[in-house]
DOKEZA-816062 format. One record per atom (N, C-alpha, C): residue number from 1; residue in one letter; x, y, z. Coordinates in Angstrom, 2 decimals. Layout:
<nodes>
 seq type    east   north      up
 NUM    A       X       Y       Z
...
</nodes>
This chain:
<nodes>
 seq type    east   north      up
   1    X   31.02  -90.23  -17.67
   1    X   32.12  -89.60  -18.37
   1    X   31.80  -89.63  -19.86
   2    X   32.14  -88.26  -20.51
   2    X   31.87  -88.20  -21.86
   2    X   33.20  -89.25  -22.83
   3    X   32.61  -89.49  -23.97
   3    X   33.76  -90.41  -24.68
   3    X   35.35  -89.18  -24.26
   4    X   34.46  -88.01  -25.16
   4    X   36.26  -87.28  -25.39
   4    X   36.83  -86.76  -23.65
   5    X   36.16  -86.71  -23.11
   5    X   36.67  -86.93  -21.36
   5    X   37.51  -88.39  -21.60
   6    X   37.02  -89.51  -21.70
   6    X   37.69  -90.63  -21.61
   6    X   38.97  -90.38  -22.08
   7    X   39.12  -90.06  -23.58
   7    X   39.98  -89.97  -24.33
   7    X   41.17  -89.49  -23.78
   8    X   40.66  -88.06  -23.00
   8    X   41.49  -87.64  -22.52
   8    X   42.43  -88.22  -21.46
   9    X   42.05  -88.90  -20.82
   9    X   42.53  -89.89  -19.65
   9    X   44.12  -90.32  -20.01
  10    X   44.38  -90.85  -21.02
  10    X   45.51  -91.29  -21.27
  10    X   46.48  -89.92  -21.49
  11    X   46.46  -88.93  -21.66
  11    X   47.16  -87.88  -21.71
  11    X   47.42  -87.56  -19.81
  12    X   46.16  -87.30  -19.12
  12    X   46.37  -87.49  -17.83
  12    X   47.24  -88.31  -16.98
  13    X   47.07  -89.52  -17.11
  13    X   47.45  -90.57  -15.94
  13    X   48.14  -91.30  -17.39
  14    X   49.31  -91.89  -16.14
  14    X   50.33  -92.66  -17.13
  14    X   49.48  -94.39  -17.36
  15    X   48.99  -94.30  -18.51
  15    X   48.40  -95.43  -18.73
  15    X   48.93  -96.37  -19.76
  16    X   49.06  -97.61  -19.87
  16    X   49.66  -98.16  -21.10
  16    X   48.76  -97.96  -22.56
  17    X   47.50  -98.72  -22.06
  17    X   46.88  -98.82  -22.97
  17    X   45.16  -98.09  -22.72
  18    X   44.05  -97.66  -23.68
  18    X   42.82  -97.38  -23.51
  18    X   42.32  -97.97  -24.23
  19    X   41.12  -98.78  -24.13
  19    X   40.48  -99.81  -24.40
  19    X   39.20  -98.89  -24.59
  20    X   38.35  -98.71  -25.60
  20    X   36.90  -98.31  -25.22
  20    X   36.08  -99.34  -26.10
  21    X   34.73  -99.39  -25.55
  21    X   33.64 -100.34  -26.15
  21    X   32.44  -99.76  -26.27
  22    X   31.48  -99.95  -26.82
  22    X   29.79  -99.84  -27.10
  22    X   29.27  -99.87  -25.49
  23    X   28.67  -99.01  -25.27
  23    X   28.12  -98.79  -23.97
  23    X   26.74  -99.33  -23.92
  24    X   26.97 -100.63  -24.64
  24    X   25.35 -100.89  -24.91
  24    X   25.25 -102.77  -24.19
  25    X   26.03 -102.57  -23.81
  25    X   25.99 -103.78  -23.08
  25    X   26.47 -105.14  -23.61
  26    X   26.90 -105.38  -24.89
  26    X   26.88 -106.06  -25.29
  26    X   28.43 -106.80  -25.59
  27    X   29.44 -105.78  -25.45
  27    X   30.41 -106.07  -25.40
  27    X   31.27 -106.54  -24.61
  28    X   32.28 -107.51  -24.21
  28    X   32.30 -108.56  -22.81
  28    X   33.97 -107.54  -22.41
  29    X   33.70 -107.09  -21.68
  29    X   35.54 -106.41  -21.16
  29    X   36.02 -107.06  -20.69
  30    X   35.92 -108.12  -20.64
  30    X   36.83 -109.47  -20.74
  30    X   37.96 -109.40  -21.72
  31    X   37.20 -109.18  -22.77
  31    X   37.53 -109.67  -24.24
  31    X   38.86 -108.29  -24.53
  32    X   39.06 -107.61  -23.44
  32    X   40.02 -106.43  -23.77
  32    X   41.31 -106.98  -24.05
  33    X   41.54 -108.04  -23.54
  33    X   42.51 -108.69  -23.18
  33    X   43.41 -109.29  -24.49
  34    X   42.30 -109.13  -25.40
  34    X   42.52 -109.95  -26.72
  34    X   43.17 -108.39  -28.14
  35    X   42.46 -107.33  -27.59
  35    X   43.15 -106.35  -28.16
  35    X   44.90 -106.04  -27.58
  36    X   45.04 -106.04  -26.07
  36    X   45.68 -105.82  -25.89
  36    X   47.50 -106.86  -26.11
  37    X   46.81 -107.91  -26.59
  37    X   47.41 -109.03  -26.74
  37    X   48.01 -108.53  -28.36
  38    X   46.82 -108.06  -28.94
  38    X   47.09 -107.60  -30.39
  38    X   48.29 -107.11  -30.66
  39    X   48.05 -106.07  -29.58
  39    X   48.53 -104.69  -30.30
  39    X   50.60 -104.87  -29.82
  40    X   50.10 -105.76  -28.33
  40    X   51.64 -106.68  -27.89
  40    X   52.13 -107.32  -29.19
  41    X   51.51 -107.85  -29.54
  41    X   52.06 -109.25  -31.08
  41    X   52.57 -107.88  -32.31
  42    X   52.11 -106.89  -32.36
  42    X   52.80 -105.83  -33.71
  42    X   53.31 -104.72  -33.56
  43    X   53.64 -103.69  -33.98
  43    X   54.05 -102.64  -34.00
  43    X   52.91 -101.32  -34.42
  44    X   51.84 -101.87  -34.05
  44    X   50.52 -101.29  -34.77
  44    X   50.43  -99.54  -33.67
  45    X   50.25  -98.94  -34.03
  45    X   49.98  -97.57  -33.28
  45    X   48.17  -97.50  -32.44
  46    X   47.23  -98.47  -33.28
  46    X   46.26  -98.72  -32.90
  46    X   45.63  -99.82  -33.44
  47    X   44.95 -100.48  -32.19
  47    X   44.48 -102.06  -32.95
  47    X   42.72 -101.92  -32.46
  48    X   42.35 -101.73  -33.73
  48    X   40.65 -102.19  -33.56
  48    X   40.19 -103.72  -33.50
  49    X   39.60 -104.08  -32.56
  49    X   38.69 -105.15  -32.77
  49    X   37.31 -105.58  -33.05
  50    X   37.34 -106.73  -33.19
  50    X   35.14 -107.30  -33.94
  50    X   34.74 -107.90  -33.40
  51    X   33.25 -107.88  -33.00
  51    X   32.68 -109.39  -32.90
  51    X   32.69 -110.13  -33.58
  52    X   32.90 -110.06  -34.97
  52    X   33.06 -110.54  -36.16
  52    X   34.40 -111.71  -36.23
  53    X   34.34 -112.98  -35.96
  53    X   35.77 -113.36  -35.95
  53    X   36.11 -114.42  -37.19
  54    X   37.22 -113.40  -37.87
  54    X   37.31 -114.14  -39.44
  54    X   36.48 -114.34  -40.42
  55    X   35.69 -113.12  -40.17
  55    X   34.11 -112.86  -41.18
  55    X   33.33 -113.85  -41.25
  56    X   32.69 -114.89  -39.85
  56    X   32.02 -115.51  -39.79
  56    X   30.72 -114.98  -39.28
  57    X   29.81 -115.91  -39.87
  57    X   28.72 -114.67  -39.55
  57    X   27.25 -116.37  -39.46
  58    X   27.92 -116.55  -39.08
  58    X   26.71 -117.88  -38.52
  58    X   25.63 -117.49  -37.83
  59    X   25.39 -116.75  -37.01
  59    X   24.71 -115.88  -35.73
  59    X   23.70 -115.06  -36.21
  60    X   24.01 -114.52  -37.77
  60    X   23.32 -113.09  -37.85
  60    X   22.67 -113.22  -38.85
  61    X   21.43 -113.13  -38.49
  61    X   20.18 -113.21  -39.24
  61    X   20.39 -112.66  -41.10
  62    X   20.30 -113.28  -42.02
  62    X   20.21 -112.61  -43.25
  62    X   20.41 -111.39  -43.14
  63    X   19.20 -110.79  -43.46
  63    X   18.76 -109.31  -43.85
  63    X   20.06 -108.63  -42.81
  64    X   20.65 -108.92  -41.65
  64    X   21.35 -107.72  -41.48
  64    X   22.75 -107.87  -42.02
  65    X   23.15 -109.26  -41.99
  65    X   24.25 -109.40  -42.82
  65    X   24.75 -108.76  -44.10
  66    X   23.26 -108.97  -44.93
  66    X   23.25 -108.36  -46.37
  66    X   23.22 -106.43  -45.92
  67    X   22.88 -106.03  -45.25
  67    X   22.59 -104.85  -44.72
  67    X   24.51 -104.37  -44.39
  68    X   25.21 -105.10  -43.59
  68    X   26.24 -104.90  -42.48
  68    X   27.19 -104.84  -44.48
  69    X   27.08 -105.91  -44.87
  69    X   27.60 -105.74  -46.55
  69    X   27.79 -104.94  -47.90
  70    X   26.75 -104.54  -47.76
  70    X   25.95 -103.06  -48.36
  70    X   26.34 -102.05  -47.88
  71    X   26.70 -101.65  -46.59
  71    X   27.18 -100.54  -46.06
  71    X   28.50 -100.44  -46.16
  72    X   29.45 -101.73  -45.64
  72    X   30.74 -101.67  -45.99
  72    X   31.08 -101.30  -47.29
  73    X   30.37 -102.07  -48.29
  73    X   30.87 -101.61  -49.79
  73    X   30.22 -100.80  -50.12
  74    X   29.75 -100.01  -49.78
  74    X   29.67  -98.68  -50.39
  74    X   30.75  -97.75  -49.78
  75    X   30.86  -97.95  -48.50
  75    X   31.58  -97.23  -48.00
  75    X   33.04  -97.41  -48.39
  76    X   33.11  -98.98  -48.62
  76    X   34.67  -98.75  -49.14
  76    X   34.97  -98.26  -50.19
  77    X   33.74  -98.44  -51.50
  77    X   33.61  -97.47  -52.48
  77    X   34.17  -96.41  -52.93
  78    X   33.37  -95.78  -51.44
  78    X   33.23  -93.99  -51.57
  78    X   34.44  -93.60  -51.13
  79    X   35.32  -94.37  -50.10
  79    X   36.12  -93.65  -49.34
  79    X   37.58  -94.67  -49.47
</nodes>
């Protein structure tokens, strides 16, 4: 199924919530549980989540950190 097929799904079938992730394996759909918990706790219209938890970054090698940093601020920069 294409993403915007997915998308569409919730317009289709009466669904509460759509959850999508990185099709790259790396992401645990377990962990859906924790958005959906989110988005229960506020009034939010949409709740993104991170692997990132509380901008800890123990795990990730320098160079991409400084890299993952560099991109954000520019981007928050620009936009």
């Amino acid at each position: 199924m294409r993403f915007g097929s997915a998308l569409r799904v919730d317009d289709e079938w009466d669904v509460e919530y759509l959850v999508t992730v990185d099709g790259d394996g790396q992401p645990d759909p377990a962990d859906s549980s924790h958005v959906t918990q989110a988005h229960n706790q506020s009034d939010a219209d949409i709740v993104i989540g991170s692997r990132f938890d509380s901008r800890q970054s123990d795990n990730i090698p320098l160079i991409r950190e400084f890299r993952i940093r560099t991109i954000n601020t520019l981007l928050n920069t620009t936009f």
